[in-house]
PAKOL-518226 format. One line per 8 residues: their letters; for each residue y, x, z of C-alpha. Coordinates in steps of 0.25 Angstrom, whole numbers, plus 2048, in hexadecimal, padded with zeros to 3 digits. Each point is the difference from the previous one (the first is absolute). Layout:
! PAKOL-518226
a = Y,X,Z; ... .
! end
This chain:
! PAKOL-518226
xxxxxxxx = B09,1DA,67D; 80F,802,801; 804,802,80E; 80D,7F8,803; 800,7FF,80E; 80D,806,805; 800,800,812; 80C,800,80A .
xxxxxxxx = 7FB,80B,80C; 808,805,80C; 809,80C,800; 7F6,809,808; 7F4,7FD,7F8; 7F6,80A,7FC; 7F3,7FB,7FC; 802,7F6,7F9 .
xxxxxxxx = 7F3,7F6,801; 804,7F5,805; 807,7F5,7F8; 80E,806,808; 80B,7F4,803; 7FA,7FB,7F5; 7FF,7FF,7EF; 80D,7FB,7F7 .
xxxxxxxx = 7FA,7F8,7F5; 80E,7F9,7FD; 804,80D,7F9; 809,7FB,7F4; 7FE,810,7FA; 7FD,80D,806; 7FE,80F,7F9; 7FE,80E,803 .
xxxxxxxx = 808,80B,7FA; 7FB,80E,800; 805,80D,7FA; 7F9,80E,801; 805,807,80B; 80C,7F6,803; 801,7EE,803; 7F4,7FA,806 .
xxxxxxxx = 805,7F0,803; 7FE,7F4,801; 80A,7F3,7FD; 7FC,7F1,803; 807,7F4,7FD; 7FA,7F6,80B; 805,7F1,804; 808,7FC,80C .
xxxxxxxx = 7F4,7F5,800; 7F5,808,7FE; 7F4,805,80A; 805,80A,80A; 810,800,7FA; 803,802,80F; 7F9,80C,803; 805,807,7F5 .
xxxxxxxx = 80A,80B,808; 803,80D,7FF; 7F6,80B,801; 7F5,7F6,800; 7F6,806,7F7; 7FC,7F9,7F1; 7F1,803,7FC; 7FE,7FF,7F1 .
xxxxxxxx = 7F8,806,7F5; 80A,80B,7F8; 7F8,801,7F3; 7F3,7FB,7FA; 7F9,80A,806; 804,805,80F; 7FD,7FA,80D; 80B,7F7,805 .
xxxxxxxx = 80B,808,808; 80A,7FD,80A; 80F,7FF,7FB; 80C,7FF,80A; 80B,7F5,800; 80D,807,800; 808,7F6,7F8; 801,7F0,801 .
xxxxxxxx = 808,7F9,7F9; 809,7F4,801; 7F9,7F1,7FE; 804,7FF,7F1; 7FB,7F2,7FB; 7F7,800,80B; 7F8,80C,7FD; 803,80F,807 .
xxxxxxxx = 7FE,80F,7FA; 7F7,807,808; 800,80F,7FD; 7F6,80B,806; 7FE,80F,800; 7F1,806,800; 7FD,804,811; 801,80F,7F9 .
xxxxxxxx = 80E,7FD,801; 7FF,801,810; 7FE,80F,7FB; 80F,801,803; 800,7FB,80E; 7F9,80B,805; 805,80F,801; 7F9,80D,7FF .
xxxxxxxx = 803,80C,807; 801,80E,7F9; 7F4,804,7F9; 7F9,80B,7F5; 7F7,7FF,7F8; 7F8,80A,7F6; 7F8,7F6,7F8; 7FF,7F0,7FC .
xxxxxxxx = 7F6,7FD,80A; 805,808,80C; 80E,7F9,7FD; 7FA,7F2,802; 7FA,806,80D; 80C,808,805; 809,7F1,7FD; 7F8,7F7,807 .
xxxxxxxx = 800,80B,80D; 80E,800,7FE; 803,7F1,803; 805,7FF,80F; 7F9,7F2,801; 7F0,7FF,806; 800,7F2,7FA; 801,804,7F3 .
xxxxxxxx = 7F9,7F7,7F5; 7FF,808,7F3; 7F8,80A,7FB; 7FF,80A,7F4; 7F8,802,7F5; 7FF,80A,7F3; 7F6,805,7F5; 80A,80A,7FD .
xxxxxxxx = 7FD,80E,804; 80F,808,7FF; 803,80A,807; 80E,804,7FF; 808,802,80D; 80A,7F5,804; 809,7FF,80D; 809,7F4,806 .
xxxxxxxx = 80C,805,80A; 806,7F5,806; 7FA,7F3,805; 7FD,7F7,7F4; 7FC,7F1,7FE; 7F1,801,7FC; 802,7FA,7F3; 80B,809,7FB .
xxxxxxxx = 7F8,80A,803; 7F4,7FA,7F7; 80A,7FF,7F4; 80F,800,800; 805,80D,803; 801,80C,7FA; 7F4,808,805; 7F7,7F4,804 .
xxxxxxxx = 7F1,7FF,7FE; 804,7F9,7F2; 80A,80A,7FD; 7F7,80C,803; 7F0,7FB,7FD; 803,7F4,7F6; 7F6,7F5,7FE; 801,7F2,7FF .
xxxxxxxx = 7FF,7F7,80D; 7F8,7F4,804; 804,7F9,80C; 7F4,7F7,806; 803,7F9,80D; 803,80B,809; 7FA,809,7F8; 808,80A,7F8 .
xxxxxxxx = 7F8,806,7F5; 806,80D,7F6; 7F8,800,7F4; 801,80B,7F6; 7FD,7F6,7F4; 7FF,7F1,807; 7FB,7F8,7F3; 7F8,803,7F4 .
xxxxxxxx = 7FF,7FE,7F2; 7FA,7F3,7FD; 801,803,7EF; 80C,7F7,7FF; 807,804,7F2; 80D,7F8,7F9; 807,804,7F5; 80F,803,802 .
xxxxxxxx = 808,7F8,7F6; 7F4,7F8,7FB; 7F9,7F6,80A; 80F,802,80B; 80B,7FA,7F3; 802,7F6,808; 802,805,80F; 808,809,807 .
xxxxxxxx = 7FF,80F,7FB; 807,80D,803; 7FC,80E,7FA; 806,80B,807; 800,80D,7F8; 80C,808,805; 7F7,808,809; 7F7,805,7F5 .
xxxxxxxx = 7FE,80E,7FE; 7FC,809,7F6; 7FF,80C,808; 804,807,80D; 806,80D,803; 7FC,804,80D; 806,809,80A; 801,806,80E .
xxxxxxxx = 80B,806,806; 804,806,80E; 80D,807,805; 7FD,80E,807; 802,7FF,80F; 802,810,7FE; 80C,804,807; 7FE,80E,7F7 .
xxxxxxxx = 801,7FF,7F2; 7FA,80D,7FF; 7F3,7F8,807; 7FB,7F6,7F8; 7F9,7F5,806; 7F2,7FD,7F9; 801,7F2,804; 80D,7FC,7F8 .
xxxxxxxx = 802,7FF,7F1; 7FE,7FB,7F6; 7F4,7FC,7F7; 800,7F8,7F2; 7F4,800,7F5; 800,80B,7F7; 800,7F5,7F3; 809,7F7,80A .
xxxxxxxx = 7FA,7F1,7FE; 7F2,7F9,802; 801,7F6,7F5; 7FB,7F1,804; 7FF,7F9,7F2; 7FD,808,7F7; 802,7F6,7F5; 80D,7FA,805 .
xxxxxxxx = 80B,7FE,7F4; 80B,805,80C; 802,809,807; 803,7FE,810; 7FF,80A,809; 800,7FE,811; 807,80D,807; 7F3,7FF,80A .
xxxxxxxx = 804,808,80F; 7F4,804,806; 805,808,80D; 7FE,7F8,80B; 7F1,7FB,7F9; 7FE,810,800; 802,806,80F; 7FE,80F,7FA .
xxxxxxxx = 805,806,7F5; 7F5,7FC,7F5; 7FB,806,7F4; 802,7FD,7F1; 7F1,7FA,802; 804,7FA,80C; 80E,7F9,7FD; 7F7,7FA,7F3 .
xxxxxxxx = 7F6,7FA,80A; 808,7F9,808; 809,7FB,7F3; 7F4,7FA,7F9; 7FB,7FB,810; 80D,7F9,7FF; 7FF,7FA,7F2; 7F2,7FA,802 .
xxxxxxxx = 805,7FB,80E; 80D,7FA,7FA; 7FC,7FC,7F1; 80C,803,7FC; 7FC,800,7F0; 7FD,7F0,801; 809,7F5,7FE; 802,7FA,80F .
xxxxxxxx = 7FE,7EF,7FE; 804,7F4,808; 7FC,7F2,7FC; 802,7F2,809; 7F4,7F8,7FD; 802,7F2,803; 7F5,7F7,803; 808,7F1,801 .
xxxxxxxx = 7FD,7FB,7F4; 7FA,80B,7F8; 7F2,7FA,7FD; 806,7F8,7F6; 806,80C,7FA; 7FA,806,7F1; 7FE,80F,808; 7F9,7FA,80E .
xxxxxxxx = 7F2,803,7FA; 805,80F,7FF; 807,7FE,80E; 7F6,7F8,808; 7F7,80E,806; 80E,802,806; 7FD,7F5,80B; 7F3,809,804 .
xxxxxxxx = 809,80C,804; 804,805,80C; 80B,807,808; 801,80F,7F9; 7F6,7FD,7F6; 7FF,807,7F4; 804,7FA,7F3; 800,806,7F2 .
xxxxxxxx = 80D,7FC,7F7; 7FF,806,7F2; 80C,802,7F6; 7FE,7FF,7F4; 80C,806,7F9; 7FF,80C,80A; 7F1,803,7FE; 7FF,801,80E .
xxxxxxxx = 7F7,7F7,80B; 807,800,80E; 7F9,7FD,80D; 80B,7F7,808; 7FC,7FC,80E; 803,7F2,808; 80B,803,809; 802,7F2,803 .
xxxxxxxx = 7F7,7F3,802; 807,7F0,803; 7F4,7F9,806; 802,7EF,802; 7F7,7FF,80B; 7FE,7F0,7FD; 7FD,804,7F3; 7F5,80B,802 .
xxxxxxxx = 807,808,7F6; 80C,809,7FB; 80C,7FB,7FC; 804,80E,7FA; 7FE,80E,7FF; 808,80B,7FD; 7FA,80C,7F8; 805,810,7FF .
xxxxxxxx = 80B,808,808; 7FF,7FB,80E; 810,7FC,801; 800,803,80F; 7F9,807,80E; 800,804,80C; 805,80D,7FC; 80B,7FA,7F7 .
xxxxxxxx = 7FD,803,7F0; 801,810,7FE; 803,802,7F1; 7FA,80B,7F8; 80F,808,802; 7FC,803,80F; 7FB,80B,7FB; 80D,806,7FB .
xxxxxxxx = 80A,7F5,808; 7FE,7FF,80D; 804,7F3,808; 809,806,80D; 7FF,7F5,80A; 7FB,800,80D; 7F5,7F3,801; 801,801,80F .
xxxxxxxx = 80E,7FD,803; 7FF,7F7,7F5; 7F3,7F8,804; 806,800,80E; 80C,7FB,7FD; 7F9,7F4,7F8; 7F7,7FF,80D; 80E,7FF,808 .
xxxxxxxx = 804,7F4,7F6; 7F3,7F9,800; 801,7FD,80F; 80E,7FD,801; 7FE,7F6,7F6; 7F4,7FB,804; 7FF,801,80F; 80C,7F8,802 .
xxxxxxxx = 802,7F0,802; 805,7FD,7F7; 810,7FE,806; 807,7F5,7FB; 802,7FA,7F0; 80D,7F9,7FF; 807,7FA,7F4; 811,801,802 .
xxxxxxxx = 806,7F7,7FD; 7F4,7F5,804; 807,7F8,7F5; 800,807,7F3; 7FC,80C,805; 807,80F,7FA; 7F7,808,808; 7F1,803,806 .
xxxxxxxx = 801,805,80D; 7F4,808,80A; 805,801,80E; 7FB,805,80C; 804,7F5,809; 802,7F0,7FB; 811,800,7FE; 808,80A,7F8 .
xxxxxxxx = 809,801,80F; 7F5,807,804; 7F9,807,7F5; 800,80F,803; 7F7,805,7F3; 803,7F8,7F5; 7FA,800,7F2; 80A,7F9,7F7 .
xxxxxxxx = 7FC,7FB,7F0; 80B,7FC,7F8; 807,800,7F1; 805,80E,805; 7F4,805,804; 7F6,805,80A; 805,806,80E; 7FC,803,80E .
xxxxxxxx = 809,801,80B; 7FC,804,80F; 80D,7FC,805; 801,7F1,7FD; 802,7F7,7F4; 80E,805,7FD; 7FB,80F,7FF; 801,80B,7FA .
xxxxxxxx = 7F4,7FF,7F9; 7F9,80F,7FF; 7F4,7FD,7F9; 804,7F8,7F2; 7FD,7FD,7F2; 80B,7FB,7FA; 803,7F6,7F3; 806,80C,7F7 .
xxxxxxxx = 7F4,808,801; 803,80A,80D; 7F7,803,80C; 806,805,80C; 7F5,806,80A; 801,80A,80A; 7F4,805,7FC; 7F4,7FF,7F4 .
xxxxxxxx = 7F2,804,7FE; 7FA,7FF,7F3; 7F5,805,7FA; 808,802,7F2; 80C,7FF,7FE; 806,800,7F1; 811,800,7FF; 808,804,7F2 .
xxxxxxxx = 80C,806,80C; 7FE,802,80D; 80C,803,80A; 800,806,80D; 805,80C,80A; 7F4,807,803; 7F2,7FE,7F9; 7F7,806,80C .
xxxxxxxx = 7F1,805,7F8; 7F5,806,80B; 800,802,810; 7FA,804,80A; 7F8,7F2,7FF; 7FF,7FE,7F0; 7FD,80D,7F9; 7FF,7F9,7F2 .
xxxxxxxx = 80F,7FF,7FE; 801,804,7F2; 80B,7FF,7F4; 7F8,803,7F2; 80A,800,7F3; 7F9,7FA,7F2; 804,801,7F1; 7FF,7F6,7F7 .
xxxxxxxx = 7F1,804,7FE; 7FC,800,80E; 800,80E,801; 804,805,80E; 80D,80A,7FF; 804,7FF,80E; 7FB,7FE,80E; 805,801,80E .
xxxxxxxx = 7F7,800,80C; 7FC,806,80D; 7FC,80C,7F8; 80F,802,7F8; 806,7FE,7F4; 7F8,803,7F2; 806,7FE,7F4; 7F7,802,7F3 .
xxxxxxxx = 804,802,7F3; 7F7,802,7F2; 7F5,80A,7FE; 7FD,7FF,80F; 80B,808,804; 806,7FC,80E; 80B,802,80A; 7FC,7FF,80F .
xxxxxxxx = 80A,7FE,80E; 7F6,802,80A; 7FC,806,80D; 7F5,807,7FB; 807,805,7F3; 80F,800,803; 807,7FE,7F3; 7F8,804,7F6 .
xxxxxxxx = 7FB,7FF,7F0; 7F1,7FE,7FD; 7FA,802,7F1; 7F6,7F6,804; 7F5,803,7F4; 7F9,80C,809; 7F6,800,809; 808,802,80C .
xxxxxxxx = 80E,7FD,7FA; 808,80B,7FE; 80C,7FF,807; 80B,804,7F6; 80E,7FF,809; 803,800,810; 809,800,80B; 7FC,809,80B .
xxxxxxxx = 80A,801,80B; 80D,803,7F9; 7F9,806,7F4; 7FD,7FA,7F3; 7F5,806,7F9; 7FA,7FE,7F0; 7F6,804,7F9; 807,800,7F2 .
xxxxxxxx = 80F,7FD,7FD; 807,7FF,7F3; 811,7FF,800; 807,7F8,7F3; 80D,805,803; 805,80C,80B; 7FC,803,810; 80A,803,80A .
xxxxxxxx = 7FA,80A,80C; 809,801,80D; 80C,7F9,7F7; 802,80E,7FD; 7FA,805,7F4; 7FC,7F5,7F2; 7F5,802,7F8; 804,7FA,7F3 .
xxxxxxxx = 7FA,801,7F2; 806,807,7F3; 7FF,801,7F1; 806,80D,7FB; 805,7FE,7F1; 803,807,7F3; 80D,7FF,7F8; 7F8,7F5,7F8 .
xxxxxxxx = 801,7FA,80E; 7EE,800,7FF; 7FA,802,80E; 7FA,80F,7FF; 7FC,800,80E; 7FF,7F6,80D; 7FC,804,80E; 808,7FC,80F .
xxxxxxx = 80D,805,805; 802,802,810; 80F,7FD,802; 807,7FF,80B; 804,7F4,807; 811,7FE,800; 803,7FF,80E .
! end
């Protein structure tokens, strides 16, 4: 029996076995979305006439069934809407979403499941109504330094439990589960460009490799070059790549950086290890696949025979996607369930590449591209936003002039005499002034395409030019300042960070302005690098030096080349001159 039933409860409720304010049988449409590791809500469309309309307000808690499968689950309002045609919006957030009210002090960790513990010690609050649980067994050191909201520090920051341990989360009332595999495979199999003509398909192949070439590398920390440091190098396989397919008819090749994966210099055996580790964990030599499956509809379609075990599938379930012309059979996971709760059944699943998590999608490239943004002044920022936006009343909506109105305006008292903040909408754009209606307007986005901010925090930015006086990279606060330099084939050639400068040029040879190395050249294809020129106080020293045309010593004497000649004028003899420099 399909379970339908969706039940209004108080704010504070826990337990959830009582019938709560009561059910919401009116519902004109309600579904749950869900993706791996990311959205978990709920949204209703519900009458102004319909049982309970009243006691719908915010935070009271919706209690619905999510999917098929799981028991029903408590979701959040956060949002209603205005009465449109006499029906509202209701929008909810799983309770796992509180996960953000509360705060965690400082912890560390040296596993997955002593990181759960450590968390839950680390929440300053007795009353606390979560708990943790894992079949995972990781152990891998982690640390937080700061106070963090606990769900960031689930998944949403570099260095979280999702960024350090994986896995795939389940959130079950107040129960937060880490799974290392959450669903199974149930033997689903459709055929990619056969039984899916007619519905919404999207094969990916740019991240498809034939091979790797691993690496490690490590600056020396040696202050004496004469004193090598048997940590720092550099280590390559003696035949160079581990090929993936070997029956590809292309050839691509993924520059694999393996030195933070390996803490001590590895051996040949070792560095292959960890490269073929990281090709099995990866899959690299796949085709990655997203398809939207659409249930509305679809059992009328010629292909919904072929498509119909899809509706027995759940959350991070495996499902087998063959390619024909590629000879190749491709496991794809559900990232991503729409469940009509009136219904009992999906509206739509999405299969492959999960588009989104908590940890924000990380490319294959991290390995060699490295995303220089500091999460936690970022999430605090957003955090900062969120309760401006949301904590407030509201202010003030006017429309000026009443009559034909040019322009929306939100105020912080009822008349525009008055008004100190003032949001102001018009043909000319967006601005905010904290001095009044008539401004100046610090904070705007304007009609010809300009924002004006005092400051912005962004999480990427992408820019064809950008103009400024001083571009500030690392402090005392954000040790991930970075400026990296790629050609055309995404090869790094320059970088610029709180080590120094590096500039690398073909054949691994490099040039290096660092603390450590001063101003040096390095012929990077040795174990360590040999250090071919460098600056050591006021001396310049080389290890080999070739002149096309003349030196000049102490501007005093010129070495210069010669050619002596017969009276045939044919070069008998050649050799170097010393002559002295005209004064």
């Amino acid at each position: 029996m399909v379970d339908r039933i969706i039940t209004l409860f108080e704010s504070t409720e826990r337990e959830f076995n009582t019938n709560g304010i009561g059910p919401l049988p009116d519902a004109i449409s309600c579904s749950v979305t869900e993706e791996t590791n990311s959205v978990y809500e709920l949204e209703m469309v519900y009458p102004i006439s319909g049982m309970n309309y009243s006691e719908l307000t915010f935070r009271r808690l919706l209690y619905a069934k999510p999917n098929p499968y799981s028991n029903r689950q408590p979701f959040r309002i956060y949002a209603l809407s205005k009465p449109l045609d006499g029906q509202v919006t209701i929008n909810a957030r799983h309770i796992s979403y509180d996960l953000s009210d509360y705060t965690a002090s400082p912890f560390s960790a040296i596993s997955v499941v002593s990181a759960f513990t450590n968390l839950r010690n680390a929440v300053d609050v007795e009353d606390f109504p979560f708990e943790f649980w894992t079949d995972k067994e990781t152990a891998v050191e982690m640390e937080t330094t700061v106070p963090l909201s606990v769900r960031s520090i689930l998944g949403g920051i570099e260095g979280s439990i999702l960024d350090t341990y994986r896995g795939e989360y389940e959130f079950d009332g107040f129960t937060v589960k880490l799974w290392n595999h959450r669903g199974t495979d149930r033997g689903v199999s459709i055929n990619y460009g056969k039984n899916l003509t007619s519905l919404k398909q999207d094969e990916n192949c740019s991240d498809v490799y034939t091979a790797v070439r691993p690496y490690w590398y490590r600056e020396s920390n040696s202050t004496d070059p004469d004193i090598p440091d048997e940590n720092s190098g550099y280590v390559e396989l003696h035949d160079k790549i581990i090929m993936v397919d070997q029956e590809a008819d292309y050839v691509k090749i993924l520059p694999l950086d393996l030195t933070n994966d390996l803490q001590e210099k590895p051996t040949e055996e070792e560095l292959r290890a960890a490269a073929v580790e990281y090709i099995e964990e990866h899959d690299i030599g796949t085709p990655k696949v997203s398809l939207d499956v659409s249930f509305v509809n679809l059992s009328d379609a010629d292909e919904y025979n072929d498509l119909a075990l899809l509706e027995m599938v759940k959350l991070c379930d495996t499902v087998d996607v063959v390619f024909p012309k590629l000879g190749v059979n491709v496991s794809a996971k559900v990232n991503k369930t729409v469940y009509n709760v009136l219904s009992g059944r999906y509206d739509s699943i999405e299969l492959g590449e999960s588009k989104a998590d908590l940890t924000r999608t990380i490319s294959i490239n991290n390995k060699t591209i490295k995303e220089r943004v500091t999460k936690t002044d970022l999430e605090q920022a957003v955090s900062i936003a969120t309760n401006l936006i949301t904590g407030q009343s509201g202010g003030y909506v006017v429309l000026n002039p009443a009559e034909q109105p040019q322009e929306l305006l939100i105020l912080d008292t009822p008349t525009l005499e008055t008004a100190v903040n003032v949001w102001r909408w018009n043909s000319g754009g967006l601005g905010f002034s904290s001095h009044g209606y008539t401004g100046p307007y610090t904070t705007a986005i304007t009609s010809d395409g300009k924002i004006v901010a005092d400051f912005i925090l962004a999480g990427t930015m992408s820019a064809n030019l950008i103009k400024g006086g001083v571009l500030q990279l690392g402090s005392r606060l954000n040790q991930n300042g970075a400026l990296e330099v790629y050609d055309e084939t995404n090869t790094l050639i320059s970088s610029l960070d709180k080590n120094g400068l590096r500039m690398y040029g073909t054949d691994g040879f490099y040039l290096s302005v660092t603390p450590e190395d001063g101003f040096a050249g390095f012929d990077g294809r040795t174990s360590p690098p040999t250090k071919l020129f460098w600056v050591n106080e006021d001396e310049f020293h080389q290890k080999k030096s070739v002149v096309e045309e003349e030196i000049t010593l102490f501007n005093k004497m010129r070495f210069i080349p010669i050619e002596l000649r017969d009276s045939n004028n044919q070069v008998v003899n050649d050799g170097v001159a010393l002559v002295s420099v005209a004064t």
